[in-house]
N, C-alpha and C positions, 0 to 999 in steps of 0.2 A: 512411628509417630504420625499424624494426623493432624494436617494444621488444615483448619477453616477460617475464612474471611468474608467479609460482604461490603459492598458499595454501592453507597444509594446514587442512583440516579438522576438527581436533583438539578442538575447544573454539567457544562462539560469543564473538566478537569481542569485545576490550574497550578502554579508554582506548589502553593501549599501544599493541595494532594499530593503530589508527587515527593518531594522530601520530607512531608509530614508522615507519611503511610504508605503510598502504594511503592516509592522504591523499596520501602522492606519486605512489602509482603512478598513482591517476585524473588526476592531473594529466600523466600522460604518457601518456594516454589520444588526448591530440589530435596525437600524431605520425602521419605518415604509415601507418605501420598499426601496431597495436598486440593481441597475445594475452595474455590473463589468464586461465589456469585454477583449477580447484580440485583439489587434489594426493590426489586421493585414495588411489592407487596406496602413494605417502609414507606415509601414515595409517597405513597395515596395518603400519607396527612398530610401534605404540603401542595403536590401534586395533582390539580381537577380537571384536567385538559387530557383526555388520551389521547391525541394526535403528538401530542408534547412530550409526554410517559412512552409511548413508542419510541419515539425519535431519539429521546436522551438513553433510552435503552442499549438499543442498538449504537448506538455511538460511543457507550461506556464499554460496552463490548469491546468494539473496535480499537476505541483508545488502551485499553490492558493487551490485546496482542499488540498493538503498534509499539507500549513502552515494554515490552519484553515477557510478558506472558505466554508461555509456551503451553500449546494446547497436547501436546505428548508428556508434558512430565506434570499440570496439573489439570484437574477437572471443572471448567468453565461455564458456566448457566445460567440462567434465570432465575428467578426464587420464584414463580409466580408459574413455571415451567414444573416445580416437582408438589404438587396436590399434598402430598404427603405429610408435607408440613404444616400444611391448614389443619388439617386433621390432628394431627399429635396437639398442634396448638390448644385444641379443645380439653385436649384430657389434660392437659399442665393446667388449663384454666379452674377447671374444677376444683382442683387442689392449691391454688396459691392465694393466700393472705392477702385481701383488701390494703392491710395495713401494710404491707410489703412495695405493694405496687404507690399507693400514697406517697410513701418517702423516697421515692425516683426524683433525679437531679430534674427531667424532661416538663414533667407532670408539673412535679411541685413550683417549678421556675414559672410556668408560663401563668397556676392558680396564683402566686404572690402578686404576679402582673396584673390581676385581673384580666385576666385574657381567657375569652371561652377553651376547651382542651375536651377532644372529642373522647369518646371509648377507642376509637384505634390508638391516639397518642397515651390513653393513661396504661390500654394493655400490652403496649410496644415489647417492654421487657420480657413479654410471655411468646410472644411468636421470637425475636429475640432468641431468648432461651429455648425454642423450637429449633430454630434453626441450627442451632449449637451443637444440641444432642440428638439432633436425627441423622446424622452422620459419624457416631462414637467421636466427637475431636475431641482430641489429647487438649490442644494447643492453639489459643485463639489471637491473634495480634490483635492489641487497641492501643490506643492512646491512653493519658492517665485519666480524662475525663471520662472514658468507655469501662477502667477498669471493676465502677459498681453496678454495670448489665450482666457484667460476669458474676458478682458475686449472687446477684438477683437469683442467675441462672444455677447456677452451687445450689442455693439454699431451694429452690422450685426440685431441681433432683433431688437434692438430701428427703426433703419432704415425700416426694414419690416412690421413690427404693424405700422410704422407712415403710410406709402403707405396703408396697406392693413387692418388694423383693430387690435383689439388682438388678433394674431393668437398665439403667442408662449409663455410662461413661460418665466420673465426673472431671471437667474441664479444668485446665489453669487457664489463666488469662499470660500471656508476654506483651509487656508492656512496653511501646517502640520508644527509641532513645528518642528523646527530647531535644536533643542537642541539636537537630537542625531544625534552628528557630525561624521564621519564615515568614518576615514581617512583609505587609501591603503596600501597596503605591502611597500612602498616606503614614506608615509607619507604627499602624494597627498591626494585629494578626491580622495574616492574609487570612480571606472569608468570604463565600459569597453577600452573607447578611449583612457586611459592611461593604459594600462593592468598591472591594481595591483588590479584585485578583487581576494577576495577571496567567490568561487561560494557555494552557500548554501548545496546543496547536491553533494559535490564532495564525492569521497570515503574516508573512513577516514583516512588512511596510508597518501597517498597522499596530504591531506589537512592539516594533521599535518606535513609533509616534508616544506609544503608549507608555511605553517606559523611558523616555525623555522629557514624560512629565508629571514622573517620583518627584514627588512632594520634597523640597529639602531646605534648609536654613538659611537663613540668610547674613551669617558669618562673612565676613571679607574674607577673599582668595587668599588672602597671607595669612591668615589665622593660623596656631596647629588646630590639629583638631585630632579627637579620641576616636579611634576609627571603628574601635567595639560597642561603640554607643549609636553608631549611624546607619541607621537602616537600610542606605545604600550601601555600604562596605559590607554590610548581613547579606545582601538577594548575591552580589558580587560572588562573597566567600562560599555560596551554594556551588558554584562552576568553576570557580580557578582552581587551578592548581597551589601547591603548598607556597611554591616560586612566587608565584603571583600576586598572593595572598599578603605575603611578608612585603611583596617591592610595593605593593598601593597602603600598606599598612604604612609603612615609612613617606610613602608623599602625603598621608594625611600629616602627621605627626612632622614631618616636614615644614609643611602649609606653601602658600603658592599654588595653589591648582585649582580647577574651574568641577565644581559637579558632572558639568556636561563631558567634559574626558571621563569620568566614572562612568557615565552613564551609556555613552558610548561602547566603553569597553565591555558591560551587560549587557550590552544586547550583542555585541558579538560574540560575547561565551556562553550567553544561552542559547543560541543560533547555530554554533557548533556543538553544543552537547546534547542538542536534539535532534541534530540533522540524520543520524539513522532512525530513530523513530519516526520522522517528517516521512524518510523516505519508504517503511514497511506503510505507514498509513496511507498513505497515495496509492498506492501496491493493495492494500486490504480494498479500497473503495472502488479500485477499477473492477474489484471480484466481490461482492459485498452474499453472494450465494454460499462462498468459504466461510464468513462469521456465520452465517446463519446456520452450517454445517456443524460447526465446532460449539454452537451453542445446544444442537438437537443431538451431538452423541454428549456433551458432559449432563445433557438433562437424561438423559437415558442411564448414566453411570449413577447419576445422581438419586433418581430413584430406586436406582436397584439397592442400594445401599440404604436411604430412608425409608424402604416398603421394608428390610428386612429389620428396621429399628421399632416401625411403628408396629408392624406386627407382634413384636415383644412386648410391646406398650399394651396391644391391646389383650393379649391372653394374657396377661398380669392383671388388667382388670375387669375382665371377665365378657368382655365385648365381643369375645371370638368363642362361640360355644365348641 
């Protein structure tokens, strides 16, 4: 099996990502082969600043070996690093329905806003689905909100095998458990578009200032309180233990106790539950020649693999005499 992933480089990583997505994906890091990029390609509709697009690059790099991406059991890169995918982009392009790309969640959202929406955002689903099937993946992890790029991407092959033959793999989508819900300093989804993350490897003075000023109620300390309804007992139940989880469940539902002991007690279990990745990152930055290594042999694996997808693409349609 063959799982592929991608992460845009938009911003540096914080709570969310992490229990939203990127802890699953290293966990499917030990299938039989596995590709994780960095989307930088994606970036450029958000993204104007290349000094910016570099930096957060390299950084997103870095942060996936620091939280446990291992560059021996999966293959690590650029998206912007294997050409080969620009190019397949073009032939999916030929073949997929205007009307298709129209009823994208991306698209449609930002035209109901009246918001301008450029040709890269309405054709996203098409490099998307590029990226997909330039590597045969079996098995792509999303979110539930990711899981209509996949189908985008189904119906984009279904359409090209029916024209052209079995040229391409087609995909499922694994859609990541939900269940670690990951709400913001403010008690939104964590987000960068709503700026209540709290970022993974911030310093830790600052990330504890930061997280002692989650947003919370203002209930009297005697109250009980429902501790599944409180967005700080949710960031909490991300890092404790089962123990732990049940004894602060009971002082809510107790009552008598101050947020600031809550708050406390997160930032000391997120402090420890990072503090091996704190320390591989520290370790990556004094050698920063090592990511950049591990980023030029997975773009190397990387292309060997989509040169020999797109070249099916292309003698199927006739591009290769």
């Amino acid at each position: 099996m063959r799982v592929l992933s991608g992460i845009q480089p938009t911003g540096r990583f914080h709570w969310g990502n992490y229990f939203g997505a990127i802890q699953q994906y290293i966990d499917l890091q030990n299938e039989e082969e596995s590709y994780y990029f960095i989307a930088n390609l994606h970036a450029l509709t958000t993204i104007r600043d290349s000094d910016e697009l570099k930096t957060l690059t390299l950084e997103a790099a870095t942060d996936l070996l620091a939280l446990g991406l291992q560059p021996e059991q999966a293959t690590l890169f650029v998206q912007s690093d294997v050409p080969e995918v620009s190019e397949l982009t073009w032939l999916l392009m030929t073949g997929t329905p205007m009307g298709l790309l129209e009823r994208c969640h991306a698209y449609k959202e930002k035209k109901e806003k009246g918001v301008a929406a450029d040709a890269g955002l309405f054709t996203y689903p098409v490099l998307m689905a590029a990226d997909i099937l330039a590597y045969d993946s079996n098995v792509v992890p999303v979110g539930q909100d990711q899981v209509q790029h996949i189908e985008v991407c189904r119906d984009i092959a279904r359409s090209f095998n029916h024209h052209y033959g079995e040229v391409f793999v087609m995909p499922d989508a694994k859609v990541l458990e939900a269940s670690a819900k990951v709400p913001g300093t403010d008690g939104e989804k964590m987000s960068k578009s709503y700026d209540n993350t709290i970022q993974i490897f911030e310093p830790l003075k600052p990330q504890r200032k930061q997280i002692m000023r989650i947003q919370t109620d203002s209930r009297p300390m005697e109250d009980s309180k429902d501790p599944e309804t409180d967005h700080l007992y949710q960031l909490l139940s991300l890092f404790a233990s089962n123990e732990e989880r049940e004894e602060v469940a009971g002082i809510y539902r107790t009552g008598g106790f101050g947020y600031g002991d809550i708050k406390k007690r997160l930032a000391d279990a997120a402090e420890s539950y990072f503090s091996d990745a704190r320390a591989r990152r520290e370790k990556l930055e004094q050698d920063p020649g090592f990511v950049q290594d591990v980023l030029s042999e997975g773009a190397k694996q990387a292309r060997a693999k989509a040169s020999e997808v797109l070249d099916r693409a292309q003698k199927a349609t006739g591009l290769v005499r």
